[in-house]
C-alpha positions, 0 to 999 in steps of 0.5 A: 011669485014673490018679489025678489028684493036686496037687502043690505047689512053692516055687519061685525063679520071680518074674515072668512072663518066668521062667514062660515059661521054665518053659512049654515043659518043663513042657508036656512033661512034664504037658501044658499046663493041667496046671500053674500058677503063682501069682506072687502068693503069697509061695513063688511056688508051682507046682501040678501037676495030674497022677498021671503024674510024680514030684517029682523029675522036676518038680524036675529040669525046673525045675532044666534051666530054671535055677530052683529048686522044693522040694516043700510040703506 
C-alpha cells in the first residue's frame, strides 16, 4: 500500500469556475476526492492527497489547464 502523503500548493486559481477547469486532469491524475481546493485562503492552496504523483506532474496538470501551482511548505 503506498503511503498517502499531503501535498500543498499555491496556486492562480480564484474562483469556482477555474476549479472546474482544474476538475477534470486532476481526477485523472489523483482520482477524484483526492484533491482540494481552498479558495478562502490567501494562496488559493490545492491539497493533494495522494503518494502515487510528483510535484511536477501536478504543476504540469495545473499548467496544461492554463493556471499556476507552486509547491509550499
Amino acid at each position: 500500500m503506498d503511503k498517502i502523503e499531503t501535498m500543498r500548493f499555491k496556486t492562480s486559481l480564484k474562483c469556482e469556475g477555474c476549479v472546474t477547469k482544474v476538475t477534470e486532469p486532476l481526477n485523472q491524475l489523483v482520482g477524484e476526492g483526492n484533491w482540494a481546493v481552498d479558495l478562502s485562503s490567501p494562496e488559493r492552496q490545492l491539497k493533494i492527497y495522494s503518494g502515487n504523483v510528483t510535484e511536477v506532474q501536478i504543476v504540469e496538470a495545473m499548467k496544461g489547464a492554463g493556471y499556476t501551482a507552486e509547491r509550499i511548505a
